[in-house]
PDB file of N, CA, C and O in Angstrom:
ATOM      1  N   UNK A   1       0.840  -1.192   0.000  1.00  0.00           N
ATOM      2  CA  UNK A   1       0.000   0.000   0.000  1.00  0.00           C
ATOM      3  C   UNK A   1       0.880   1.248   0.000  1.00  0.00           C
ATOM      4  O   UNK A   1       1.869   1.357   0.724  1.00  0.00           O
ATOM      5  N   UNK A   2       0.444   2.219  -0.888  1.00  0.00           N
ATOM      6  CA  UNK A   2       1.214   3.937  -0.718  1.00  0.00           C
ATOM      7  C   UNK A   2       1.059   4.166   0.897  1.00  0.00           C
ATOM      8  O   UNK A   2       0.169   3.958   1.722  1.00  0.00           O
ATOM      9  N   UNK A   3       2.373   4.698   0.922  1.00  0.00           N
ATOM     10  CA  UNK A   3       2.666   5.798   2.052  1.00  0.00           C
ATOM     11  C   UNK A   3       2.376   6.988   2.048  1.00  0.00           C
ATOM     12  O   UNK A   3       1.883   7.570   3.015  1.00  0.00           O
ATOM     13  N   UNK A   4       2.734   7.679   0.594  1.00  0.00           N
ATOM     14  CA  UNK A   4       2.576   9.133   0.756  1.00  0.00           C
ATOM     15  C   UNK A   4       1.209   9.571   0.019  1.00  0.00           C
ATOM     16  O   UNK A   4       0.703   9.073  -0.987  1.00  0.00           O
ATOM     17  N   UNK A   5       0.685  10.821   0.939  1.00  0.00           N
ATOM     18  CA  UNK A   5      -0.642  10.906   0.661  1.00  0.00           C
ATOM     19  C   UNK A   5      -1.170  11.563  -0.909  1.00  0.00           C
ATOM     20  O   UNK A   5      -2.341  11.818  -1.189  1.00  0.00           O
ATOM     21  N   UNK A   6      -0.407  11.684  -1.488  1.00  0.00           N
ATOM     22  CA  UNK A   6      -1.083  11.327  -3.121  1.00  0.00           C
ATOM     23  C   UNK A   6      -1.170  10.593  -3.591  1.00  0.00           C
ATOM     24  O   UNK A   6      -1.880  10.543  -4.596  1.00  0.00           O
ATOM     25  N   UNK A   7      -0.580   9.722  -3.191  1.00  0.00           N
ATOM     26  CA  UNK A   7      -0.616   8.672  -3.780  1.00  0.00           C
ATOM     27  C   UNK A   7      -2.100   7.390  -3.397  1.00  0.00           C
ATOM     28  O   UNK A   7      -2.670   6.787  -4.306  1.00  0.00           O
ATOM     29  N   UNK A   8      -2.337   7.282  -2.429  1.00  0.00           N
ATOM     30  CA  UNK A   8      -3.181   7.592  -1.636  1.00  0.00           C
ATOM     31  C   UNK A   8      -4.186   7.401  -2.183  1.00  0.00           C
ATOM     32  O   UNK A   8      -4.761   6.381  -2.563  1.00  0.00           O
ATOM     33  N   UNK A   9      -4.529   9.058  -2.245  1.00  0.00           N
ATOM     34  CA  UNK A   9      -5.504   9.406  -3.196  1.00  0.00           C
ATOM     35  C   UNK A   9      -5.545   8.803  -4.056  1.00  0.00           C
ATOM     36  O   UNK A   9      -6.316   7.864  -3.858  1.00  0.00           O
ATOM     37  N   UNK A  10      -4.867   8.775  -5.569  1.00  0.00           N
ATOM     38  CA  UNK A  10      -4.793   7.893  -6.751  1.00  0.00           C
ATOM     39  C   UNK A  10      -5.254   7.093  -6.549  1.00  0.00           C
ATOM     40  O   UNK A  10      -6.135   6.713  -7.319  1.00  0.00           O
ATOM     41  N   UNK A  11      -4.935   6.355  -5.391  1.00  0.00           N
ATOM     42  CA  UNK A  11      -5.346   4.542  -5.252  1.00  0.00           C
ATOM     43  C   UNK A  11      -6.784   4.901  -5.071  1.00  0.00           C
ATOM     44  O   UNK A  11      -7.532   4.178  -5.729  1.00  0.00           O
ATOM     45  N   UNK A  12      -7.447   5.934  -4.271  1.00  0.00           N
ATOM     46  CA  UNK A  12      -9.316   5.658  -4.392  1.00  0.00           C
ATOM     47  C   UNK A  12      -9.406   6.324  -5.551  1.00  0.00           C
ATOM     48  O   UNK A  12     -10.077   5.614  -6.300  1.00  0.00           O
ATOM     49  N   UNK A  13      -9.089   7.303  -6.095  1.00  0.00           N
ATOM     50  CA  UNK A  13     -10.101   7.670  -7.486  1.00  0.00           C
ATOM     51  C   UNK A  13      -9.831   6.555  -8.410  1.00  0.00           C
ATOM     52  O   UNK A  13     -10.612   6.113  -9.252  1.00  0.00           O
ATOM     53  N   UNK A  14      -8.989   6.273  -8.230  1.00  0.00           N
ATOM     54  CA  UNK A  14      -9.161   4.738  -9.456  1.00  0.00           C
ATOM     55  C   UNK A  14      -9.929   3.881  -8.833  1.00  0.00           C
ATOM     56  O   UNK A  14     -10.720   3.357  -9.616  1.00  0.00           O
ATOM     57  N   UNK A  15     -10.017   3.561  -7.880  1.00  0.00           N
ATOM     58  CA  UNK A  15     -11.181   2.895  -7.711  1.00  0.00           C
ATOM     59  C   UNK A  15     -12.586   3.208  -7.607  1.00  0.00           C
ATOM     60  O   UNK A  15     -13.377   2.268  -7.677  1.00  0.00           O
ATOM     61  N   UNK A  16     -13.048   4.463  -7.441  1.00  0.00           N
ATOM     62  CA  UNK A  16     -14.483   4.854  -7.639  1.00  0.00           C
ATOM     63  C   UNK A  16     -14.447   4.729  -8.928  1.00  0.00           C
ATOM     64  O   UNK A  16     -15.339   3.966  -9.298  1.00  0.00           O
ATOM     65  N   UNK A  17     -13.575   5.289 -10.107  1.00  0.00           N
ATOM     66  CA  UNK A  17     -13.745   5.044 -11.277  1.00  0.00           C
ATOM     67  C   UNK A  17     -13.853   3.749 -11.992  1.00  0.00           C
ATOM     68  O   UNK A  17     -14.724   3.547 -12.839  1.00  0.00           O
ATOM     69  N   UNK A  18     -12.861   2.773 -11.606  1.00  0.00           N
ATOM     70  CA  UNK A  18     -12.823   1.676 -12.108  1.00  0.00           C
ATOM     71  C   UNK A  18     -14.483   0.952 -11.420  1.00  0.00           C
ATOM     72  O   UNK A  18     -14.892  -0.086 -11.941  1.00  0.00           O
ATOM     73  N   UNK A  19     -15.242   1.558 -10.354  1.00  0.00           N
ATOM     74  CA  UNK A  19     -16.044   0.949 -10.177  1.00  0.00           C
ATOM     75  C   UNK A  19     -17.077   1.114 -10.890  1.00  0.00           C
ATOM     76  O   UNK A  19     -17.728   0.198 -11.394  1.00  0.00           O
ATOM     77  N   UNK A  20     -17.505   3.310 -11.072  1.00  0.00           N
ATOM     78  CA  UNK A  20     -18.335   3.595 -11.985  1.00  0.00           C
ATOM     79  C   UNK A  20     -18.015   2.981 -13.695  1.00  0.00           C
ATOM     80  O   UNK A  20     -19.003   2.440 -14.191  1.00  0.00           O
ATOM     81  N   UNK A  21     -16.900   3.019 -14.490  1.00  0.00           N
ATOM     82  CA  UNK A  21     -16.964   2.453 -15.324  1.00  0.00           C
ATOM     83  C   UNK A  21     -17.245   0.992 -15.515  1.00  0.00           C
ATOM     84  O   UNK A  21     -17.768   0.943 -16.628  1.00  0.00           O
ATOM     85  N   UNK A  22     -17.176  -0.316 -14.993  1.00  0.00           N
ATOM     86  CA  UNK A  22     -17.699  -1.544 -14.582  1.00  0.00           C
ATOM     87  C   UNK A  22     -19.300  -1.486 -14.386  1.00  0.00           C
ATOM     88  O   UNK A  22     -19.959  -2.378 -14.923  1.00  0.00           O
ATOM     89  N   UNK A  23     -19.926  -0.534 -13.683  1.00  0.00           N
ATOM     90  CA  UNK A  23     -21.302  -0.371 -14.003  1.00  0.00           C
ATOM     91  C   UNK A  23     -21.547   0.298 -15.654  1.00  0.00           C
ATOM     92  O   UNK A  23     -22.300  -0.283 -16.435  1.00  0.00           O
ATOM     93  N   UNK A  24     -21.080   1.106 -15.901  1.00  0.00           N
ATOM     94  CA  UNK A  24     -21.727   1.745 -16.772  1.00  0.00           C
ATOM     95  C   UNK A  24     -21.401   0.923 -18.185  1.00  0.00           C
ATOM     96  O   UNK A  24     -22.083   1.222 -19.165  1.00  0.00           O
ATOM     97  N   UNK A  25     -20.333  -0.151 -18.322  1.00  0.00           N
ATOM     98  CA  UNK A  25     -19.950  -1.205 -19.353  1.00  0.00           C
ATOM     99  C   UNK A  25     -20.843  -1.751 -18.802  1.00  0.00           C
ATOM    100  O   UNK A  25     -21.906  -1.215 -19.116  1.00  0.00           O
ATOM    101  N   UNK A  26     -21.009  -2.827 -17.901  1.00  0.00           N
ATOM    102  CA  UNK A  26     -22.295  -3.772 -17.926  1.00  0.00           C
ATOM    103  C   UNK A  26     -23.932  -2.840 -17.971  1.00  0.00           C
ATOM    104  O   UNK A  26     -25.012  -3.244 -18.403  1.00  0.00           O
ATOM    105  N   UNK A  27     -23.649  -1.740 -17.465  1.00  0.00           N
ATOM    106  CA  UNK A  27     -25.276  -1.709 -18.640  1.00  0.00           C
ATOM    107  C   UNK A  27     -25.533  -1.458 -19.745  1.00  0.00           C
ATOM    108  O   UNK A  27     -26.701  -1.551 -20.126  1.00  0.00           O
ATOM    109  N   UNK A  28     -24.096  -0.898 -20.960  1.00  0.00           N
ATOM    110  CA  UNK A  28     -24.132  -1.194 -21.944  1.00  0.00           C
ATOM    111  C   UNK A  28     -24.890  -2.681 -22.769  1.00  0.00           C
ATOM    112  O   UNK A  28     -25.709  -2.966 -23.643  1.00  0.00           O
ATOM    113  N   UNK A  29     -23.907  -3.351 -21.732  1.00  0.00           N
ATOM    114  CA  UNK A  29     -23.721  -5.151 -22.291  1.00  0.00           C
ATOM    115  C   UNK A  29     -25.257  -5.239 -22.259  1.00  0.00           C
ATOM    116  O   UNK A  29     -25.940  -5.780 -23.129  1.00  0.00           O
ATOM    117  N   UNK A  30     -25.709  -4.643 -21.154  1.00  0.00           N
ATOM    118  CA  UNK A  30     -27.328  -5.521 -20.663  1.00  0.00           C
ATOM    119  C   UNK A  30     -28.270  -4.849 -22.160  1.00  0.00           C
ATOM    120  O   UNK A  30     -29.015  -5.366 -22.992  1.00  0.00           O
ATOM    121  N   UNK A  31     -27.828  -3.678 -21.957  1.00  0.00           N
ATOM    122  CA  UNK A  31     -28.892  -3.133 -23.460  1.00  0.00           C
ATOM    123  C   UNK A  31     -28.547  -4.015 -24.431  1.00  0.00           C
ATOM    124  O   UNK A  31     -29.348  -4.914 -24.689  1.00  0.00           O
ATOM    125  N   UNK A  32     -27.562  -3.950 -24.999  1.00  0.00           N
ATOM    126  CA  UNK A  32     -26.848  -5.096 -26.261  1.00  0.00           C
ATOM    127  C   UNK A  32     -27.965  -6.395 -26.405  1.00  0.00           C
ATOM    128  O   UNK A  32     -28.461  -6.739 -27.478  1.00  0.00           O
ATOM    129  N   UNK A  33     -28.215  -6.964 -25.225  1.00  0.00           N
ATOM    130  CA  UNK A  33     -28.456  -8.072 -24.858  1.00  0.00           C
ATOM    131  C   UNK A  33     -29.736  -8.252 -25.210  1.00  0.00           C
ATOM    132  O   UNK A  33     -30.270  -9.142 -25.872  1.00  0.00           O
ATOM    133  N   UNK A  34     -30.292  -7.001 -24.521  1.00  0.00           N
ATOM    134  CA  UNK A  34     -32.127  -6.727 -24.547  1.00  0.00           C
ATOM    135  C   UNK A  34     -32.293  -6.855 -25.807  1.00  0.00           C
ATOM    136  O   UNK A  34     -33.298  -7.431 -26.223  1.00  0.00           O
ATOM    137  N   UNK A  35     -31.171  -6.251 -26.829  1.00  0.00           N
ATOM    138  CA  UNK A  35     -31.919  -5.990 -28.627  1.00  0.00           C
ATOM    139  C   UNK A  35     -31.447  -7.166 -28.825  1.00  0.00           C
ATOM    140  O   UNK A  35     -32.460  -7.565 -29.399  1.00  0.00           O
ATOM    141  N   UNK A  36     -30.840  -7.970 -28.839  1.00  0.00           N
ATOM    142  CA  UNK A  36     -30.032  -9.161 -29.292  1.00  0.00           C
ATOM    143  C   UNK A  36     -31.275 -10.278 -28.975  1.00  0.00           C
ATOM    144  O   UNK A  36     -31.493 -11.039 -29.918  1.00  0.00           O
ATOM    145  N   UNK A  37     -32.030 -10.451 -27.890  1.00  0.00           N
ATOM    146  CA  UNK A  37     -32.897 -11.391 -27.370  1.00  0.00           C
ATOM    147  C   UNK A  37     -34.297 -10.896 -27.822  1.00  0.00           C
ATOM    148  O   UNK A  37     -35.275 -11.596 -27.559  1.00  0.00           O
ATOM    149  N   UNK A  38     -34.448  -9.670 -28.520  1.00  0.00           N
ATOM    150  CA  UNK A  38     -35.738  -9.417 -28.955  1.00  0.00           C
ATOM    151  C   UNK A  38     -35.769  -9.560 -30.243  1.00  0.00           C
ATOM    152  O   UNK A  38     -36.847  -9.954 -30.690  1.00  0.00           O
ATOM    153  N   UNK A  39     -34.709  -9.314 -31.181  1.00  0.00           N
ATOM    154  CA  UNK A  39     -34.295  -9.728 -32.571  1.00  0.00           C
ATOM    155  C   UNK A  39     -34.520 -10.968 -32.554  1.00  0.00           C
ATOM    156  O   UNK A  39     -35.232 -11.356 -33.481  1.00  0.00           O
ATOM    157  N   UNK A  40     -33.919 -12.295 -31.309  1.00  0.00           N
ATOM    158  CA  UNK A  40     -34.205 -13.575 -31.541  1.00  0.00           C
ATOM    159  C   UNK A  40     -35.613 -14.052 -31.915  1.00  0.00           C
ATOM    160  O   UNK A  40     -35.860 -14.972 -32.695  1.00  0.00           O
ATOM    161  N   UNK A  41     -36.629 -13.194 -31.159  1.00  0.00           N
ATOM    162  CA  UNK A  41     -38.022 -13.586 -30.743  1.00  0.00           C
ATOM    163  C   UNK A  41     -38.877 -12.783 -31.813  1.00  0.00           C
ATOM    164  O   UNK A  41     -40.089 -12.579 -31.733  1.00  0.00           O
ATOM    165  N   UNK A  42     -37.817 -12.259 -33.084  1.00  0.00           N
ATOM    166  CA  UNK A  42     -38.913 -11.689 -34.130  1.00  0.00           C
ATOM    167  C   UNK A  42     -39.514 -10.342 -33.652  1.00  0.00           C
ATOM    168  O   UNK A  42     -40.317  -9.749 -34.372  1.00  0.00           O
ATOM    169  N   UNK A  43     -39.221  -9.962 -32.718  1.00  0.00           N
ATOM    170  CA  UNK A  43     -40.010  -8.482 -32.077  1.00  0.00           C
ATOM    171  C   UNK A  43     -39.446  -7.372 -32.668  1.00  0.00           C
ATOM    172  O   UNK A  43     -38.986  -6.582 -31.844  1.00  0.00           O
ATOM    173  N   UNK A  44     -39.302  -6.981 -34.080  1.00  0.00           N
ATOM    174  CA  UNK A  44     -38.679  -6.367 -34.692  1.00  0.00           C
ATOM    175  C   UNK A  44     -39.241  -4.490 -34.076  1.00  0.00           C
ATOM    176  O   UNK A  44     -38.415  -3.589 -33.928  1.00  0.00           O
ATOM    177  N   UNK A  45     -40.657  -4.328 -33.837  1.00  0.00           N
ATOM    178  CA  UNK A  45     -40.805  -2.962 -33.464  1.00  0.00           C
ATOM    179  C   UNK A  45     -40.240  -2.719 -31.888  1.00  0.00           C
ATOM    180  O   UNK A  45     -40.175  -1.538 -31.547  1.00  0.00           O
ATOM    181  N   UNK A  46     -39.823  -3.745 -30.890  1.00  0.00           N
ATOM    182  CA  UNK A  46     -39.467  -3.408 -29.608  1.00  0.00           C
ATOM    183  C   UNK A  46     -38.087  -3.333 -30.084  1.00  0.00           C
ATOM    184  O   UNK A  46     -37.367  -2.580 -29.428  1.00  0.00           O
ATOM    185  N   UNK A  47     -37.586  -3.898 -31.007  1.00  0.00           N
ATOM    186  CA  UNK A  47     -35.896  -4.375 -30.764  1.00  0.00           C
ATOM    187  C   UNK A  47     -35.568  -2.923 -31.255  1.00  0.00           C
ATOM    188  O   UNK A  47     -34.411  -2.540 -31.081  1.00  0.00           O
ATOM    189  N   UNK A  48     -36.489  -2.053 -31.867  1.00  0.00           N
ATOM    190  CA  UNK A  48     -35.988  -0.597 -32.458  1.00  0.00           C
ATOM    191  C   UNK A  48     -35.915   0.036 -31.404  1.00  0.00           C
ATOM    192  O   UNK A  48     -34.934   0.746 -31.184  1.00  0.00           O
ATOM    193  N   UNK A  49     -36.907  -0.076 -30.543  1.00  0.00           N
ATOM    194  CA  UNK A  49     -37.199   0.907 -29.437  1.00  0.00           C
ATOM    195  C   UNK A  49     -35.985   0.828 -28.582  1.00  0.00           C
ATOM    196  O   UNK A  49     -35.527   1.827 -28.028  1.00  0.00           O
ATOM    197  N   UNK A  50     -35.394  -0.519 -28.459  1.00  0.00           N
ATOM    198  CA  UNK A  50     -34.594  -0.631 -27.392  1.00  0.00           C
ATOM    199  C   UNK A  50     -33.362  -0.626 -28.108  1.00  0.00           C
ATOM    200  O   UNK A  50     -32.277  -0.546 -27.533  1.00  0.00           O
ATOM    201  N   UNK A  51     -33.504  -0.715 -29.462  1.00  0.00           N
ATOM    202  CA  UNK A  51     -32.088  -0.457 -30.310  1.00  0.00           C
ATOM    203  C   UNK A  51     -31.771   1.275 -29.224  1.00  0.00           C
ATOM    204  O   UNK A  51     -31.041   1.422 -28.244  1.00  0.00           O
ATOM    205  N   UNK A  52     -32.513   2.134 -29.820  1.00  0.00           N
ATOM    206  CA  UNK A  52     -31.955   3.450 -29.007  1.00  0.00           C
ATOM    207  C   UNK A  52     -31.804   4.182 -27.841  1.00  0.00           C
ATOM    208  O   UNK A  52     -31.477   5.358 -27.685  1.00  0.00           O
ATOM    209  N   UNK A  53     -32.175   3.057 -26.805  1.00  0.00           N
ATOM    210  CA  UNK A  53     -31.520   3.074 -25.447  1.00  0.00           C
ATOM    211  C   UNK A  53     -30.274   2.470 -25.180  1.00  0.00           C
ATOM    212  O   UNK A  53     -29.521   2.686 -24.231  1.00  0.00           O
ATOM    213  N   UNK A  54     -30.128   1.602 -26.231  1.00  0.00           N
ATOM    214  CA  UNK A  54     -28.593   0.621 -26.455  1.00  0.00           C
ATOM    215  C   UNK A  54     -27.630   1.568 -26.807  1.00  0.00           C
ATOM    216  O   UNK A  54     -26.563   1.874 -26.274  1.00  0.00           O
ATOM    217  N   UNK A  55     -28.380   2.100 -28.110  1.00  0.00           N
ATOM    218  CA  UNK A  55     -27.023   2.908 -28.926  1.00  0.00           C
ATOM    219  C   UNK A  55     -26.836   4.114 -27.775  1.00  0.00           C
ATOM    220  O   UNK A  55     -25.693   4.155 -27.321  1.00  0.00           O
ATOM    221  N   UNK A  56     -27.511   4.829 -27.380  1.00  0.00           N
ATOM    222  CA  UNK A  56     -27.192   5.866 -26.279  1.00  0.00           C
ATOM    223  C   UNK A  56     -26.492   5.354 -25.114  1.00  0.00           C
ATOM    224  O   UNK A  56     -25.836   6.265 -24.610  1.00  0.00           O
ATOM    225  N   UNK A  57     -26.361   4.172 -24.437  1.00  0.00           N
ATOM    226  CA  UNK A  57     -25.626   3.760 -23.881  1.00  0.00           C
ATOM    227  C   UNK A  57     -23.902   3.546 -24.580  1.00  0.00           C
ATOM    228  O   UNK A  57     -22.838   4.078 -24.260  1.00  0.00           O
ATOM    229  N   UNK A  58     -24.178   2.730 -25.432  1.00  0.00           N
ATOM    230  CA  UNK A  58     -22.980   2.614 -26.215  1.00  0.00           C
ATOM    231  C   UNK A  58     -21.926   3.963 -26.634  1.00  0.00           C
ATOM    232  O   UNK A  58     -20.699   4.020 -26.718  1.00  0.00           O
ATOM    233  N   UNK A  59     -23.142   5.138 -26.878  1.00  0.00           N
ATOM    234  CA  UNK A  59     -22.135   6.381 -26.958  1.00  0.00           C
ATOM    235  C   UNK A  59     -21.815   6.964 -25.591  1.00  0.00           C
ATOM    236  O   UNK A  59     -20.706   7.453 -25.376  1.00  0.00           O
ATOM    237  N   UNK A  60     -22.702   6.925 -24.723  1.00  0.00           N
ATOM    238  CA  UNK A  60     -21.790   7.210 -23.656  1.00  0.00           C
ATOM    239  C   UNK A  60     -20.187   6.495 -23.044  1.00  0.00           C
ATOM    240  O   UNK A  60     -19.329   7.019 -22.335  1.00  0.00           O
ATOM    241  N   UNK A  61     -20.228   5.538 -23.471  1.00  0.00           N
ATOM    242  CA  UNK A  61     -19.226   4.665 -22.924  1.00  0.00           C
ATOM    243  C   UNK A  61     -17.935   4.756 -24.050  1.00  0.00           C
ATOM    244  O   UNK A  61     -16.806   4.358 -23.765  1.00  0.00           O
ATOM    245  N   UNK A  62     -18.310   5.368 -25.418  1.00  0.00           N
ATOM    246  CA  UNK A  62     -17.253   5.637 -25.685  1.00  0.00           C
ATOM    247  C   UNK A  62     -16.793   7.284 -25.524  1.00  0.00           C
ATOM    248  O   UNK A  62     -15.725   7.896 -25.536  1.00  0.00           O
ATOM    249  N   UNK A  63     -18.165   7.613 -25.373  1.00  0.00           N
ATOM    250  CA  UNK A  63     -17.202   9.509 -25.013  1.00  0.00           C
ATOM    251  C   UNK A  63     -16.831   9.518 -23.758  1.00  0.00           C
ATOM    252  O   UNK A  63     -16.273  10.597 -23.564  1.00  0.00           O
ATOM    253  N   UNK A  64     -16.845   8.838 -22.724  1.00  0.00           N
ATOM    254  CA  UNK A  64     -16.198   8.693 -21.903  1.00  0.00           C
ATOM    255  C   UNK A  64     -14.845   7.880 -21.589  1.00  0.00           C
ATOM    256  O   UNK A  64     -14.066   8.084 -20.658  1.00  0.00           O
ATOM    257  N   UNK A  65     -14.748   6.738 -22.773  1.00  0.00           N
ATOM    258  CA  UNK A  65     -13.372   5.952 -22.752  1.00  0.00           C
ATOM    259  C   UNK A  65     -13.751   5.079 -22.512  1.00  0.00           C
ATOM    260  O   UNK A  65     -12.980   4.324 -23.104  1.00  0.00           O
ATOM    261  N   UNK A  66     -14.495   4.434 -21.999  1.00  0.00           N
ATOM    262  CA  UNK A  66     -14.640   3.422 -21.560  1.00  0.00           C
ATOM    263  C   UNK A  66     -14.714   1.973 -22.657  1.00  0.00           C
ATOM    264  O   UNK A  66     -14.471   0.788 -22.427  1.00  0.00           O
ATOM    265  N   UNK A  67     -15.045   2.501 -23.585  1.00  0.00           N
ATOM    266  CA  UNK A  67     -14.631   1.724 -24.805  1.00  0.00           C
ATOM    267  C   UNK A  67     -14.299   2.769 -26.273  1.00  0.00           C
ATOM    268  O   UNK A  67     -14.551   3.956 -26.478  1.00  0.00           O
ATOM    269  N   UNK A  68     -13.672   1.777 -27.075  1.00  0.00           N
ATOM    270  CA  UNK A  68     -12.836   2.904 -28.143  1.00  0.00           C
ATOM    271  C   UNK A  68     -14.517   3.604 -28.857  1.00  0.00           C
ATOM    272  O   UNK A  68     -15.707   3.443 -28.587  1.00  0.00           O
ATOM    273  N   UNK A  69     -13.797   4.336 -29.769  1.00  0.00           N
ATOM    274  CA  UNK A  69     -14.919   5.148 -30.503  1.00  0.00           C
ATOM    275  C   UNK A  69     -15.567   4.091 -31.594  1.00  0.00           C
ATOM    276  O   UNK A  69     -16.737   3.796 -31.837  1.00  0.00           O
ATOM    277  N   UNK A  70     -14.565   3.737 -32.036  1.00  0.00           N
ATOM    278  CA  UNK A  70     -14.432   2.662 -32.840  1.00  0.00           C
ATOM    279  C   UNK A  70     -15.135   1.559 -33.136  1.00  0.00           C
ATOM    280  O   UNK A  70     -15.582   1.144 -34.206  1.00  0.00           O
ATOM    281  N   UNK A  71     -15.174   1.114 -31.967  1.00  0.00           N
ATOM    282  CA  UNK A  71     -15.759  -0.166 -31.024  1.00  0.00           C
ATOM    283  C   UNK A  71     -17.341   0.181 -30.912  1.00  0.00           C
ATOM    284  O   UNK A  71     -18.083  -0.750 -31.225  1.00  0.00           O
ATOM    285  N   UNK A  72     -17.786   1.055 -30.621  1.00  0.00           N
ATOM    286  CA  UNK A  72     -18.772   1.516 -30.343  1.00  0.00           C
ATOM    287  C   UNK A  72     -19.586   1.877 -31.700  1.00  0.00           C
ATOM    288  O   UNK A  72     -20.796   1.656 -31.760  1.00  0.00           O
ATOM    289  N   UNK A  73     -18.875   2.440 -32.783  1.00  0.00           N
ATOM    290  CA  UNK A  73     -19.734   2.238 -33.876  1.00  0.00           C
ATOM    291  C   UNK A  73     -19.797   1.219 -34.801  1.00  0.00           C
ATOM    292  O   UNK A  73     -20.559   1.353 -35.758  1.00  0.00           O
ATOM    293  N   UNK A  74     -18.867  -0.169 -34.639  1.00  0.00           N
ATOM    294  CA  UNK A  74     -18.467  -1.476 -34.637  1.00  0.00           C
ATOM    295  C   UNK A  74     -19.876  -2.377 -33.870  1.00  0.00           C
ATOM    296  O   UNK A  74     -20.389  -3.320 -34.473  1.00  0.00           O
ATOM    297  N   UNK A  75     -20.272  -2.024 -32.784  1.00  0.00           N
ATOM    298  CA  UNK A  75     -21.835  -2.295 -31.589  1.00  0.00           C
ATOM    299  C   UNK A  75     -22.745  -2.295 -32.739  1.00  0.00           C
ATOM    300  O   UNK A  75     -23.362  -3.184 -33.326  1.00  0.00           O
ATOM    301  N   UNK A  76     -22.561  -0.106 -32.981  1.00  0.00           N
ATOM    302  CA  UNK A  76     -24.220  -0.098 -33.205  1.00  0.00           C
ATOM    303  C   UNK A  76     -24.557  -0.457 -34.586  1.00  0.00           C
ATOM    304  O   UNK A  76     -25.756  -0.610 -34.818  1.00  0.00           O
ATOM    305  N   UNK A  77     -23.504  -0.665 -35.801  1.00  0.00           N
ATOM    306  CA  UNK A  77     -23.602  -1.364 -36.865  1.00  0.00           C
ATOM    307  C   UNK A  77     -23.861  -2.746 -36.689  1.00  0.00           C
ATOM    308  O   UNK A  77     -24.417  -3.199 -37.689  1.00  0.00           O
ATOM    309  N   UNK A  78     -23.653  -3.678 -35.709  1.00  0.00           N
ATOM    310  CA  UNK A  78     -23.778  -4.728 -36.195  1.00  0.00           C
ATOM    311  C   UNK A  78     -25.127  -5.196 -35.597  1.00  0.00           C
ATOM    312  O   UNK A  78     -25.784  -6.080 -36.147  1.00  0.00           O
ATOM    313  N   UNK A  79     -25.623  -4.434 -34.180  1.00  0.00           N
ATOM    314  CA  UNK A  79     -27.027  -4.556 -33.765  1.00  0.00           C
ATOM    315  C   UNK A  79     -28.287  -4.128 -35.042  1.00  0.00           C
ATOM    316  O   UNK A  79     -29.285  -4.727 -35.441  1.00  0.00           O
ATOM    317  N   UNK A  80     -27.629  -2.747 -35.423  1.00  0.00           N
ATOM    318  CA  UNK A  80     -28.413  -2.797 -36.347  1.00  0.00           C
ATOM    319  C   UNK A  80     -28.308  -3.605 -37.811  1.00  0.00           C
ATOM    320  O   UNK A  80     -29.140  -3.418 -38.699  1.00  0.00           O
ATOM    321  N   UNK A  81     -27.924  -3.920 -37.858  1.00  0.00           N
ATOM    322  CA  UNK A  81     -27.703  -5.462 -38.990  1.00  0.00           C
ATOM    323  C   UNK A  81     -28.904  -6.745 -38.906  1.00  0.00           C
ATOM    324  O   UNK A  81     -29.647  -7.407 -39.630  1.00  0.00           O
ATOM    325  N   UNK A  82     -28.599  -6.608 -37.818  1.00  0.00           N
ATOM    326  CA  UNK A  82     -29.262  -7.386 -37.069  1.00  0.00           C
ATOM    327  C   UNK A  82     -30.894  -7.312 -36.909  1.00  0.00           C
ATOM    328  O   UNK A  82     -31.806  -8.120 -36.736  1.00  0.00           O
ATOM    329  N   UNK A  83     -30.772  -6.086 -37.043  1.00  0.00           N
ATOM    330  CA  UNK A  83     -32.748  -5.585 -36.468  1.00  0.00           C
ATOM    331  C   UNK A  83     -33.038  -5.415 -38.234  1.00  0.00           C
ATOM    332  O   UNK A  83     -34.223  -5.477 -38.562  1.00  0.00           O
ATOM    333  N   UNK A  84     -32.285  -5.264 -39.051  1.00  0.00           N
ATOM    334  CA  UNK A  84     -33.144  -4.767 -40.294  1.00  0.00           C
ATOM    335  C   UNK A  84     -33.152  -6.637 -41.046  1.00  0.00           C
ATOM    336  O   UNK A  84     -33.912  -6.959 -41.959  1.00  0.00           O
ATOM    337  N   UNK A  85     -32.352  -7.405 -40.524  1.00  0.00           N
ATOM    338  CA  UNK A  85     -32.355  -8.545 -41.263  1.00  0.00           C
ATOM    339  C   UNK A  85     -33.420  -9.471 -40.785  1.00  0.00           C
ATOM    340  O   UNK A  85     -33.861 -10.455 -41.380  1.00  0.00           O
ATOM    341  N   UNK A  86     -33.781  -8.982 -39.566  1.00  0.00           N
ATOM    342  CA  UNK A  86     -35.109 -10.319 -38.984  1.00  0.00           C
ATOM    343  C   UNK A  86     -36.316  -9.314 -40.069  1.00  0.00           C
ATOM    344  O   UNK A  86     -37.494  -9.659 -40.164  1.00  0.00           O
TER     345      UNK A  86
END
């Protein structure tokens, strides 16, 4: 464990952060999931609805870092692939 008190510090803001980001990736995942399991079941007008609580999740998590930019429009292309092909 740090001795000196900045260090300290560092050690909790990385951890409130590493905790808030761990929530805010798994409720990405959980939206992902919601359109992914409603696409299965043919529910093509819910899987839209919840397509754009997904994708708004998904952009938060990359304007925050938490995943690349990249990655994130890599998500919402392939969810939506997905919703226009059922």
């Amino acid at each position: 464990m740090a001795n000196i008190k900045s260090a300290i510090k560092r050690v909790e803001v990385n951890q409130k952060k590493r905790v808030n980001n761990s929530s805010q990736l798994s409720a990405m995942r959980t939206e992902i999931k919601r359109v992914e399991k409603l696409v299965e079941a043919n529910d093509t007008e819910n899987a839209k609805a919840v397509f754009q609580s997904a994708s708004k999740h998904i952009d938060k998590a990359a304007q925050k870092g938490i995943i690349h930019k990249n990655a994130a429009n890599r998500q919402k292309s392939r969810l939506a692939k997905k919703i226009n092909a059922s």
